[in-house]
N, C-alpha and C positions, 0 to 999 in steps of 0.2 A: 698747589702751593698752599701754606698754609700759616697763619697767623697771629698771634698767641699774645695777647693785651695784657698787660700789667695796670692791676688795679688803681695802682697810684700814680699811673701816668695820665695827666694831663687830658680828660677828652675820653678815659677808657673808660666802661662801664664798670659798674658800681657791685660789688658783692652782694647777693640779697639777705637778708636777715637769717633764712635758714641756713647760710655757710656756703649756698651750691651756687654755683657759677653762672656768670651772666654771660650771655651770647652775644652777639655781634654782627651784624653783615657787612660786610667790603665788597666790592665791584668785582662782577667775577662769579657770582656764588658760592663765595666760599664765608662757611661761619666758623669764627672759631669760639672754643672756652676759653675762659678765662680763669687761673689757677688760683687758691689762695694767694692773699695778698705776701709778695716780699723785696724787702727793697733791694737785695741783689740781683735781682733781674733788668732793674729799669735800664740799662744799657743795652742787655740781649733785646728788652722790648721795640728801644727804639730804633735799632736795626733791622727790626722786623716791619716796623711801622713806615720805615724809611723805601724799603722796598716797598711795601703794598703801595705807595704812592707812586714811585717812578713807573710803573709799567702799568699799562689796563690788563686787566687781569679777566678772563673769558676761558670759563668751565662747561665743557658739552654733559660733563655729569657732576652731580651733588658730591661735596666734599664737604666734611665734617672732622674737627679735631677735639677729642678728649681725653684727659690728663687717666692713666692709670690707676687702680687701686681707689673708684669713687665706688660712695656706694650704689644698694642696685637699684634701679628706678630713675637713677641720676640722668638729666636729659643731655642728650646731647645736640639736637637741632630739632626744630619743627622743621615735620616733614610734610603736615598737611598747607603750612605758609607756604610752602618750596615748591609744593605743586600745584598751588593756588587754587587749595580745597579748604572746605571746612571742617572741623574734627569729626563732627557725623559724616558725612560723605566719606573718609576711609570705609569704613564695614561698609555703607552702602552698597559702592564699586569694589565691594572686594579685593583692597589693597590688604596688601599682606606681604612678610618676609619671605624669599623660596629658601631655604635649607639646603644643603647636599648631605647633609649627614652628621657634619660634623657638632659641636657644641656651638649651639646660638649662644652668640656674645649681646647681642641687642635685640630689643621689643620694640612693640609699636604700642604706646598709650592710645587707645583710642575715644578718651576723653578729651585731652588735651591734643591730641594729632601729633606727639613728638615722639620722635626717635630717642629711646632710654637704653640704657645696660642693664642687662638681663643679670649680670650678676658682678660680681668683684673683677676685673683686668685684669690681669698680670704678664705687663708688656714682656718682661723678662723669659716666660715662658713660652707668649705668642712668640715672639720674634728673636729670640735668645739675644747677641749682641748687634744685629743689623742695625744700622742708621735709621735707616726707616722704619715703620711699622705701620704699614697701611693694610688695614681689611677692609675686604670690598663685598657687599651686599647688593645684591638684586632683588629687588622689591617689584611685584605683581601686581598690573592693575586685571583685576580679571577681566571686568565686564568689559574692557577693550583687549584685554589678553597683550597686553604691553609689559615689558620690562625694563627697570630703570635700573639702573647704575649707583649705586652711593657709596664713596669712597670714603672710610673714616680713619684719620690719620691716631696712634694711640701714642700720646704726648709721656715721655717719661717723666716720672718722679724719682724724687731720691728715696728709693724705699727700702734700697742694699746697702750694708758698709762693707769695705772692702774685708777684706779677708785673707789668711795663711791657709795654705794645704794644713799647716802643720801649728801648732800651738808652740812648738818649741824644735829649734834647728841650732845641732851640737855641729861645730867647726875647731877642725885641730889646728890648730899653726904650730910651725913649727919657731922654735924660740930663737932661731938665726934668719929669721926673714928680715928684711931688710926695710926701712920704712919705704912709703910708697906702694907696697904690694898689696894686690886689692883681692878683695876674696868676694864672691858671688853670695849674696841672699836672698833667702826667698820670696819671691814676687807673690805682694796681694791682688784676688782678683775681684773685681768688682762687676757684676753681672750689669749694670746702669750704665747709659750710656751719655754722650756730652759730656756738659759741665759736672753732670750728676755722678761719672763711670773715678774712676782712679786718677788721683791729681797729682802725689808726691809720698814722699819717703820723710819721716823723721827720729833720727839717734837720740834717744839720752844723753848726756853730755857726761865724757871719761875723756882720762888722761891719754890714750894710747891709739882708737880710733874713729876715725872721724867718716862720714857719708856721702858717698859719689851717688848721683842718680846717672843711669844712662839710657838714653834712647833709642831704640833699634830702627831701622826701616821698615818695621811697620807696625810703628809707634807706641808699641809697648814701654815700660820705660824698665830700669833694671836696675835696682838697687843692686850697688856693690858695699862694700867694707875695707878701706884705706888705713893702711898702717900708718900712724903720724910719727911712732918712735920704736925704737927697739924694745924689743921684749925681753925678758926676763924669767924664767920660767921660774927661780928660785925665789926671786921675790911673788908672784902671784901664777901659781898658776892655771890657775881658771880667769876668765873675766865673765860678767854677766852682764850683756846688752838686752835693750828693749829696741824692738825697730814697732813702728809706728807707723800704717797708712794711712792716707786719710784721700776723701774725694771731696767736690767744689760744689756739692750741694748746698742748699741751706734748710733744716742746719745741718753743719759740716757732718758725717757719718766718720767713725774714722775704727780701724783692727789693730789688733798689737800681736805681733811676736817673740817668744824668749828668743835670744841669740845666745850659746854659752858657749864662748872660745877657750878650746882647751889647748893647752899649747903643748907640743909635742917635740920629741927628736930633731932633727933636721932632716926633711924631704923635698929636695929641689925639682924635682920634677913631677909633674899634674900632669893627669889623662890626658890621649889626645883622639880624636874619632881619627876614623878611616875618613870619615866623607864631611863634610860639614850640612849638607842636606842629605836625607833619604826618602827618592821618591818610589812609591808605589801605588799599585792599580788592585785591585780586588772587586770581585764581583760580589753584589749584595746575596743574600741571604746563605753565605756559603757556611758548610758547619760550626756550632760550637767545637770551639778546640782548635780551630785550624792555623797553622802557624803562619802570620803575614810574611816578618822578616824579620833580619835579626842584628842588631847593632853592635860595632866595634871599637873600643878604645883602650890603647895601649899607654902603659906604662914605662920607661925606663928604668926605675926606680927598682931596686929588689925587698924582696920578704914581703914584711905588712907595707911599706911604702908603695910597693908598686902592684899590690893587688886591687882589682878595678872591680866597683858592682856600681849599677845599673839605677835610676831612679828616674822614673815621669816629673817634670817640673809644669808649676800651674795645675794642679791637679785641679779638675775640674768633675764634677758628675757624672756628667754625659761620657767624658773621655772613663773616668775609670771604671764606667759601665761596660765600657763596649770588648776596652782594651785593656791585655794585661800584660807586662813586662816582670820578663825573670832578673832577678837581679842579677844574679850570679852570671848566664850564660849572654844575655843581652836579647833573648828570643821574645818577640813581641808576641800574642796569640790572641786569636778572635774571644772573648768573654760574652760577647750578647750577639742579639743577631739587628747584623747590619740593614738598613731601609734604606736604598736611597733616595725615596719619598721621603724623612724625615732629616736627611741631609745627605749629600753628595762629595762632601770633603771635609774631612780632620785635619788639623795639624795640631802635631805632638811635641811638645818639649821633651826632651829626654837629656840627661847629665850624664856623665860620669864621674864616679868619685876613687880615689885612691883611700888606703889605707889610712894615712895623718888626715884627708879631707880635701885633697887636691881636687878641681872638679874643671870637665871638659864642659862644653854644651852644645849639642845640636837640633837639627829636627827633620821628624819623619813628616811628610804631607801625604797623606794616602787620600787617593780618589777611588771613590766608590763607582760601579759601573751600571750600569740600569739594568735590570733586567725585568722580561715582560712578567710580573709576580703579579700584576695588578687586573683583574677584572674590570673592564667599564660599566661604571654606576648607571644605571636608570633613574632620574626622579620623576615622579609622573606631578607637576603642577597644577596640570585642568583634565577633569575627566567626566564626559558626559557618558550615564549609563545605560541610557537607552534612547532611541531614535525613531522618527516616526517614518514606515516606511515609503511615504512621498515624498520627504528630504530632498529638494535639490542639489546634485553632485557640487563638491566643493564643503559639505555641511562640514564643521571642525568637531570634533572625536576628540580630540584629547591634545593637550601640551604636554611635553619632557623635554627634560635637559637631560644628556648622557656628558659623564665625564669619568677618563680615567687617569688614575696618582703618577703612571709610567710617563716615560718622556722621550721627546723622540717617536720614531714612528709606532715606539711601543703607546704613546699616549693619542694615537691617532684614530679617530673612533666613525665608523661607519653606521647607517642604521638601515634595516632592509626587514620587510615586511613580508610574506606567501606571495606570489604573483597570481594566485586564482583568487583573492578575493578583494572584494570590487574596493580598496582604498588606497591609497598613496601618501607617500610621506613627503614632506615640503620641511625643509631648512629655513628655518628664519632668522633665527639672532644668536650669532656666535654658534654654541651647540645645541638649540632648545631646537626640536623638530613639531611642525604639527602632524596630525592625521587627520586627513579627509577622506570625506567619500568620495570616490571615481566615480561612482554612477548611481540612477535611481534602485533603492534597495526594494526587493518585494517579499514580506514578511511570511507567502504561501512557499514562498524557494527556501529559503532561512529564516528561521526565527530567531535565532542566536547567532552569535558569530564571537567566538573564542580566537582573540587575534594578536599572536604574538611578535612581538616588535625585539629584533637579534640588534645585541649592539656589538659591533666589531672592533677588536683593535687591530693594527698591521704589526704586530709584533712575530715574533718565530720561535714557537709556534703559535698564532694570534689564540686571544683569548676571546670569549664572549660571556656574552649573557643577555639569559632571557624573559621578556616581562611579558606578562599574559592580561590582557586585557579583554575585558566578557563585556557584551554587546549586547541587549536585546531592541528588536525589533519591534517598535508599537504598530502593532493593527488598526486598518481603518477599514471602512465596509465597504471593499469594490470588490466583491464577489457576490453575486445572487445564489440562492441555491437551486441546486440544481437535484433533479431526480434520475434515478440511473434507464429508465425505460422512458422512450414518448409516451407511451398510453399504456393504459392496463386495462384488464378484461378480469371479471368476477363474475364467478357464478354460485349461486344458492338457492336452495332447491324450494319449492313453493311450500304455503305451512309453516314455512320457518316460525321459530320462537322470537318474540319483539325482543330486542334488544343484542340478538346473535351477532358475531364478531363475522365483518365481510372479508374486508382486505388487507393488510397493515404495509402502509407504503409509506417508505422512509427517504425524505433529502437530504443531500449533502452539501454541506459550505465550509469550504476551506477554512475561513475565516475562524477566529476565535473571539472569547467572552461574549459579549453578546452580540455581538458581529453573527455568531454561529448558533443564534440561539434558536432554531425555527418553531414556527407554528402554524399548524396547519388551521384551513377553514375550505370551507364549499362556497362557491359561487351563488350568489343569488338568482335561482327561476323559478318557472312551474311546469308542472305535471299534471296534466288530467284536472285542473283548474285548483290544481292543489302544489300549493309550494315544495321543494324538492327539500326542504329542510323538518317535510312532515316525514318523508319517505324515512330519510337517512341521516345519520347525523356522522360528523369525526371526530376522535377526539383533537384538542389542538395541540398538545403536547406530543402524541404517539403517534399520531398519522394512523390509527387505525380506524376504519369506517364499521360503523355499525347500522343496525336496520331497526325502526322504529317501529315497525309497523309490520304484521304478518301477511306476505304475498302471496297471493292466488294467481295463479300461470294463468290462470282463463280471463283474468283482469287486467293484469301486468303481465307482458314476456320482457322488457328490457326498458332501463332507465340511463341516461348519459349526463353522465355528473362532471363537473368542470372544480378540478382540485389546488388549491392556491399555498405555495410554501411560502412563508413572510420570513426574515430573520430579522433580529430584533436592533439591530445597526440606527445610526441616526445620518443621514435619511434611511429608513427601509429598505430592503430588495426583494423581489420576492419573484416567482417563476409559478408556472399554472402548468398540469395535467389532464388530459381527458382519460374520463374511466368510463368504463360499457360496464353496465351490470346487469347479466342475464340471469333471468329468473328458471328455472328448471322444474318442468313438469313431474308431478308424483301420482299417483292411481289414488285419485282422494275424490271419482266420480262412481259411483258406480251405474252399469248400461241403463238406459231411458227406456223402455219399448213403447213405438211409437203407433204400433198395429201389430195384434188388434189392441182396441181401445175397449173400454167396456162401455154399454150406456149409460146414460145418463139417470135413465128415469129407474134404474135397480133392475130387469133383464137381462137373460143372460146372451147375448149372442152366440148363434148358430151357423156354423160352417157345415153348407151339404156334399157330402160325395156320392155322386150315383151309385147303383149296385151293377151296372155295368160299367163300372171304371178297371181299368187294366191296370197293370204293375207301374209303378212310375206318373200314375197321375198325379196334377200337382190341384192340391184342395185346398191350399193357402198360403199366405207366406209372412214369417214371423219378420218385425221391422225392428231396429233399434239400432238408438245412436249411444255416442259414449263423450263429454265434454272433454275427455280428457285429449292426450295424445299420441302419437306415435304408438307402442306397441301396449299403450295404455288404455287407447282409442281401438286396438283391434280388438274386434268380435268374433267369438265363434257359438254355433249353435248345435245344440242335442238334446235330445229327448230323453226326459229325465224319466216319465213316468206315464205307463198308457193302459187303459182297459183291458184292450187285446193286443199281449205283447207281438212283434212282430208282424200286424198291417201296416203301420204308416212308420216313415223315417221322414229324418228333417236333414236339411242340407248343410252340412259344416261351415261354410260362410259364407253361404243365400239365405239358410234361413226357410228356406222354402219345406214345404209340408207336403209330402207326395206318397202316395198308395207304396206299398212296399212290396203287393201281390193284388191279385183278383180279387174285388172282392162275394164272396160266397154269401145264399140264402139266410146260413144259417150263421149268419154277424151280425151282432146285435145291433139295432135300431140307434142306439146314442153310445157314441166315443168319446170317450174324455182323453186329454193328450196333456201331461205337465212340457212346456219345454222352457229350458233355463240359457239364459242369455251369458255369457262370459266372458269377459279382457283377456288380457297376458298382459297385467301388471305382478307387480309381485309386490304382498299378494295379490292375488285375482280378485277382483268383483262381481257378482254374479247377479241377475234377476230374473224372477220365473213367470210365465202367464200360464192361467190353462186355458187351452181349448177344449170347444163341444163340438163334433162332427154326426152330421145327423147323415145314416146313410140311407138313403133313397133316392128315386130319381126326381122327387118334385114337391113341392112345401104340403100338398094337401095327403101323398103320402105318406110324409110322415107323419101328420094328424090321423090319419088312418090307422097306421098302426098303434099309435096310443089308444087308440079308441077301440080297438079290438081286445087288450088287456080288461078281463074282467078279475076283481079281487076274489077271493075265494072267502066264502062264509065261514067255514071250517076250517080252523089253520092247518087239522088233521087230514086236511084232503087235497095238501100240498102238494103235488108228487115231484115237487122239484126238490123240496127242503126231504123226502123219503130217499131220491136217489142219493143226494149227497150225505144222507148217515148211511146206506148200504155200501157207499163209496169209500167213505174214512173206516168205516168194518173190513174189509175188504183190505186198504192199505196196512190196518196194522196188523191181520192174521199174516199178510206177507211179510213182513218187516219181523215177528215173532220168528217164525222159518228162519228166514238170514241168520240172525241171531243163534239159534241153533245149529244151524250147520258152522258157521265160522266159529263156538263154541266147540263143536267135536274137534274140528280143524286144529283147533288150538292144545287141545288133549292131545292129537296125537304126536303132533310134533314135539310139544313137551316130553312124550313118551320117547321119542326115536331123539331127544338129545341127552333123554337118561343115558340108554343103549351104546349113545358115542361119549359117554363121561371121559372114557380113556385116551381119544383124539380131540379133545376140545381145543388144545395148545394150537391146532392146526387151522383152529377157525378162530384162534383171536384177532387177525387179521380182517374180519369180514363186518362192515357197517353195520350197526344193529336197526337200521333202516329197511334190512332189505328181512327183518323178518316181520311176520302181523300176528299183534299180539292184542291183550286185552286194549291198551291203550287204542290202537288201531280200529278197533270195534266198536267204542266208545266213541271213536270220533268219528266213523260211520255216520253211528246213530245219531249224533247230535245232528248231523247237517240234512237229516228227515225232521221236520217239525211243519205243521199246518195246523191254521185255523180257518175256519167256517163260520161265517157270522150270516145269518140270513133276518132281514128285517120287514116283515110279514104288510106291516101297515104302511113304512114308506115306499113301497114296491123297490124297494134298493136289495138286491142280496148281494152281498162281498166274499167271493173268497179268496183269501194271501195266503199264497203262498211267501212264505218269507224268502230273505236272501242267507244260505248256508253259511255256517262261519267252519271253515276248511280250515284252521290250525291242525296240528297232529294228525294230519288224514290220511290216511291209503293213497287215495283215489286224486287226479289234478283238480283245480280249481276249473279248467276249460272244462272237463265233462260232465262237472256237476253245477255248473254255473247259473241261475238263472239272471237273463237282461235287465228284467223288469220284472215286479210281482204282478199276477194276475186278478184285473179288477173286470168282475163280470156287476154290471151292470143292468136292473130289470125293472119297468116301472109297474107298479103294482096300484090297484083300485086302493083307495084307503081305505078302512076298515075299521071296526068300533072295539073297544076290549083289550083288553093287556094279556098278550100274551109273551112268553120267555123260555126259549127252549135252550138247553145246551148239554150238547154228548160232548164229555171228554173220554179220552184213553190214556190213561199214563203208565209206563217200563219205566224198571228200572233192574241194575244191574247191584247185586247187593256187593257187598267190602269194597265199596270205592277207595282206593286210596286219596289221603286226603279229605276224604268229604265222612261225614256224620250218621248218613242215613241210606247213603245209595246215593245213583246217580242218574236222571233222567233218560231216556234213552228215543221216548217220542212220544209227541202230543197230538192230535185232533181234538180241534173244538169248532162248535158246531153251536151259535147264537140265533135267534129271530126274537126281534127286539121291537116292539109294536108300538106306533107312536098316538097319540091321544086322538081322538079324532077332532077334526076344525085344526 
């Protein structure tokens, strides 16, 4: 209900000095404005005033009335009084207007806490000519997600005069009409409604006609034009009238019309429809062009008196937008396109007129029919953009209002969400639905959630539409991290470089930011009274462990570290690993020999074998160990180097020293024995000792036979150092011989492949291996080479035989091979003097290829080298 004070009444509120209207409360809450002051209201006032007293007046929502055409800013109620807020507290609690789309008519000042106009009214065009004019806003408290009601009633003003389709309307009379006959003019329209819309009709004042108003059933009113006397055509004929509207505003608004009656022939008979209504039905948005219906009115009358065309009366905007009439045929046809969201029924004046001006009048009412043209609106009001994923189900997601313009089950709106994801939609006020969550959300399952909300209408075929609302998921840290193995095992080999990269082990946590940020660290102990964080260290960003320190297998075989993943979450989480890290043995020892030992005091030790010892005696046995291990630690043993090759062998992995044969008279007195100790690492390690084997049967015979060695005065009365240059004479006049006969040998076959020049073709087939040629002879000789070294004063004589170098040879490596070179051993009295003897022999073979000068072919040399005496 609504209530509207007139300033000059008695008790009403007072204008304020800016012009803008003063407010009011009455019982009920309802406020109204108050319009400029004027004294033709105070009547309408106190009707109004009269009512708001007799009845209590009880409003479950805010009503508000404001006059039309104010300017913008203009208030129309405190809305923060109404809802017993203060003007800060709007924004606080996020009060706000919700929108659907259309053009906001009102603000909210949120200085002052009052509901204003957003801009200029114009009730005329809200509400065209309805009675009423109520818009209704819904206003959002967010932080309680409440919506309120506020109905604002939009008060007219006179702000239209009435109005003529037409500036000027020619009517023929004919000059025998009789007084009394009334002729139809044309109706002003007045968009304003009440006292403010169309009040009356007024003529100029002439001799001839005078002004009937009449009023239709539905309460139009209908100027006519009343013949008061006969006409005359010769004395005048034209008349020129002024019609005059005016409406009950203040002040009065008023339109004028030419009327110019021309007066004509006599035509007694005026149009007449077929129907006096025509109804029809049309569905909206059917083509431009299409033809509704078509209207009929007959004439009796012939020639120009009875020919009839066709005119819309009240022409209005809207109507002559939509609609167009032929004059001529009567055919009405669609010109715009029809809503019937925008209105649902026309009705049409239409006339007919005859040739002098005769005029019928009926009318078309066409209803519009709904059809489902309209999508249902979404508006989203409240929307939360992300959620923390321990939310208790029930958490609110989002408000919306869905509305659609259709009507009927066409305007009937449904809302449905995916049934696989964990929320639901809940109806609360009118059409606003909320979302919530169904259940606890967990951010490792989804981290998004893109969740489209369908709005349905029941129309046929229904329409929708669809609103996509995006979700994220806040992470919180209830995930530890985790490693993909229980334990790990590392190996790296001893020696390593300080700082080498061991193992790189990496955890995993769902989680995100730094929820999933891990760092790794080692456990606090020790080792061998040494902290484990001397050993190894990790990095904490990589998880890769590294070694601080270079490991000896024979120190360390194995260290067990205990590995800690943290993520960086508030509280922490973190998860621990055990790691084995074995160290791996490498050949970085090489063999110990443990026996024999030497002494101490600079002596040599002496190992005796009887001279009756048989084949396989064992006269000692070589010891040694190896730190290392496995096949690094195994040892084998061989005799690397002996006096008299082939008496004694040594046992491949005892070690042991055993007669190899009998031993004979004529064996020297002292054996010397190299043997070399060796792994199976790769590479191998080796170590050598030598032995002294003294053969006799008893310590005081070996002194004996030293003692029977007398040095010789004369070095020329040697007769050992005589045999052995009659010895190397001897080898190289036979070695000369060789030389010549494998020299003829070689002529002649040269000769006999002259002889076969002509079949050579036949022997290119044949390895040139299987002939001996110089090359071959050459390499004979080379694998003949000896020296003779006899050394007179140290009773030592040596003679080496060397070891042959068998490339390019004839002959195998097995039947020229020697084991060992031969070390003849002899002690000899020492002696005073310097003496230095040496016989060489050297061959050569001249035009060596290759070589400069020739090419050796065999050596004997023959030294005795005298050492000082003392």
């Amino acid at each position: 209900m609504h209530f509207i004070l007139d300033p000059e009444y008695p008790g009403a509120p007072q204008a304020s000095t800016e012009g803008k209207p003063k407010h009011r409360r009455l019982r009920g809450g309802v406020v109204m404005a108050a319009p400029p002051a004027s004294p033709d209201r105070t009547r309408l006032l106190q009707i109004c005033l009269l009512l708001g007293v007799l009845g209590e007046i009880r409003a479950e929502q805010i009503r508000y009335s404001v006059f039309e055409e104010q300017e913008e800013g203009s208030v129309v109620g405190n809305i923060a009084k109404d809802l017993g807020l203060a003007p800060r507290e709007l924004v606080e609690r996020g009060v706000r207007i919700v929108s659907r789309g259309r053009t906001q008519l009102f603000a909210l000042n949120p200085r002052s806490g009052s509901l204003v106009t957003a801009g200029r009214i114009d009730r005329e065009e809200l509400c065209d000519r309805s009675p009423n004019c109520v818009t209704i806003l819904e206003i959002l408290l967010e932080d309680t997600v409440k919506i309120l009601r506020v109905e604002v009633e939009i008060i007219d003003v006179n702000d239209n005069p009435p109005s003529f389709g037409t500036e000027q309307r020619e009517i023929k009379v004919a000059e025998n009409e009789n007084p009394g006959t009334r002729f139809p003019l044309p109706e002003a329209f007045d968009p304003d409604v009440g006292v403010n819309c169309l009040q009356g009709y007024q003529l100029n004042s002439n001799g001839y006609f005078s002004l009937d108003v009449q009023s239709g059933a539905d309460g139009i009113k209908y100027p006519e034009l009343v013949l008061e006397r006969a006409l005359d055509r010769e004395e005048e004929a034209v008349h020129h009238l002024v019609l005059t509207a005016f409406d009950g505003g203040d002040p009065v608004r008023s339109g004028t019309a030419r009327i110019l009656i021309i007066l004509v022939d006599t035509n007694d008979n005026a149009p007449l429809f077929t129907q006096p209504k025509y109804h029809v039905s049309v569905r909206e948005n059917v083509p431009v062009g299409t033809r509704l219906l078509t209207v009929k009115a007959t004439d009796p009358d012939e020639g120009a008196n009875g020919d009839v065309t066709y005119s819309f009366r009240k022409v209005r905007d809207k109507i002559s937008q939509l609609f167009q009439l032929n004059s001529l045929s009567g055919d009405i046809t669609i010109l715009g396109d029809l809503d019937y969201e925008d209105s649902g029924f026309y009705d049409i004046d239409v006339e007919a007129h005859d040739g002098p001006g005769l005029r019928a009048r009926s009318k078309v009412l066409v209803t519009v029919l709904d059809e489902n043209d309209n999508a249902p609106e979404v508006t989203v009001t409240s929307l939360t953009s992300s959620v923390q994923e321990t939310s208790s189900p029930g958490t609110v997601i989002a408000l919306f209002n869905v509305h659609d313009s259709d009507s009927g089950g066409n305007g009937l709106v449904t809302c449905s969400i995916p049934d696989n994801l964990p929320f639901t939609l809940e109806k609360t006020y009118e059409n606003y639905y909320r979302l919530l969550t169904h259940r606890t959300l967990d951010r490792e399952e989804v981290s998004e959630y893109n969740i489209t909300v369908t709005a349905t209408d029941q129309g046929i075929p229904p329409l929708s539409t669809e609103t996509h609302i995006s979700l994220q998921v806040m992470d919180i840290n209830d995930n530890p991290p985790t490693f993909p193995h229980a334990s790990y095992s590392a190996y790296i080999p001893e020696n390593n470089p300080r700082g080498a990269s061991i193992l790189s082990m990496t955890a995993q946590d769902p989680d995100s930011g730094d929820n999933a940020l891990i760092t790794y660290s080692l456990a606090e102990d020790t080792f061998q009274d040494a902290p484990l964080s001397s050993y190894v260290s990790i990095n904490s960003n990589t998880g890769i462990l590294y070694a601080l320190r270079s490991f000896d297998y024979e120190q360390l075989r194995d260290l067990q570290l205990l590995v800690t993943a943290s993520d960086s979450g508030d509280p922490p989480l973190s998860s621990n690993v055990s790691v084995s890290l074995f160290v791996l043995d490498q050949n970085d020892n090489v063999p110990e020999i443990l026996y024999p030992t030497f002494p101490t005091d600079g002596s040599t030790g002496v190992e005796l074998a009887p001279r009756s010892s048989d084949s396989g005696y064992l006269v000692t046995k070589v010891v040694a160990v190896d730190r290392d291990s496995g096949q690094n630690a195994r040892l084998s043993y061989r005799l690397l180097k002996a006096s008299e090759p082939g008496l004694f062998a040594v046992g491949l992995h005892t070690g042991e020293v055993r007669t190899a044969r009998a031993l004979l008279d004529r064996d020297a007195l002292k054996q010397s024995l190299v043997v070399v100790v060796q792994d199976h690492g790769q590479p191998p390690l080796s170590a050598t000792v030598t032995l002294t084997v003294a053969v006799a049967n008893s310590i005081p015979d070996v002194l004996a036979d030293l003692g029977s060695l007398k040095p010789s005065a004369d070095p020329d009365d040697s007769g050992l150092t005589l045999y052995l240059v009659v010895a190397v004479a001897s080898v190289s006049c036979v070695f000369l011989a060789f030389v010549t006969v494998l020299l003829a040998l070689k002529l002649r076959r040269w000769h006999k492949s002259r002889l076969l020049h002509a079949e050579g073709s036949r022997l290119a087939g044949v390895p040139a291996s299987h002939f001996v040629g110089v090359d071959g002879v050459r390499a004979f000789l080379q694998t003949y080479s000896h020296e003779v070294s006899l050394t007179a004063d140290s009773r030592k004589s040596h003679l080496i035989f060397p070891q042959p170098n068998y490339a390019d040879t004839l002959i195998s490596q097995e039947s020229c091979e020697k084991s060992e070179p031969l070390l003849i051993t002899q002690d000899l009295l020492e002696t005073k003097g310097d003496l230095n003897l040496q016989v060489s022999q050297s061959s050569r073979l001249p035009g060596d290829q290759g070589g400069g000068g020739g090419r050796r072919l065999g050596t004997q040399r023959l030294a005795v080298l005298p050492r000082a005496a003392g």
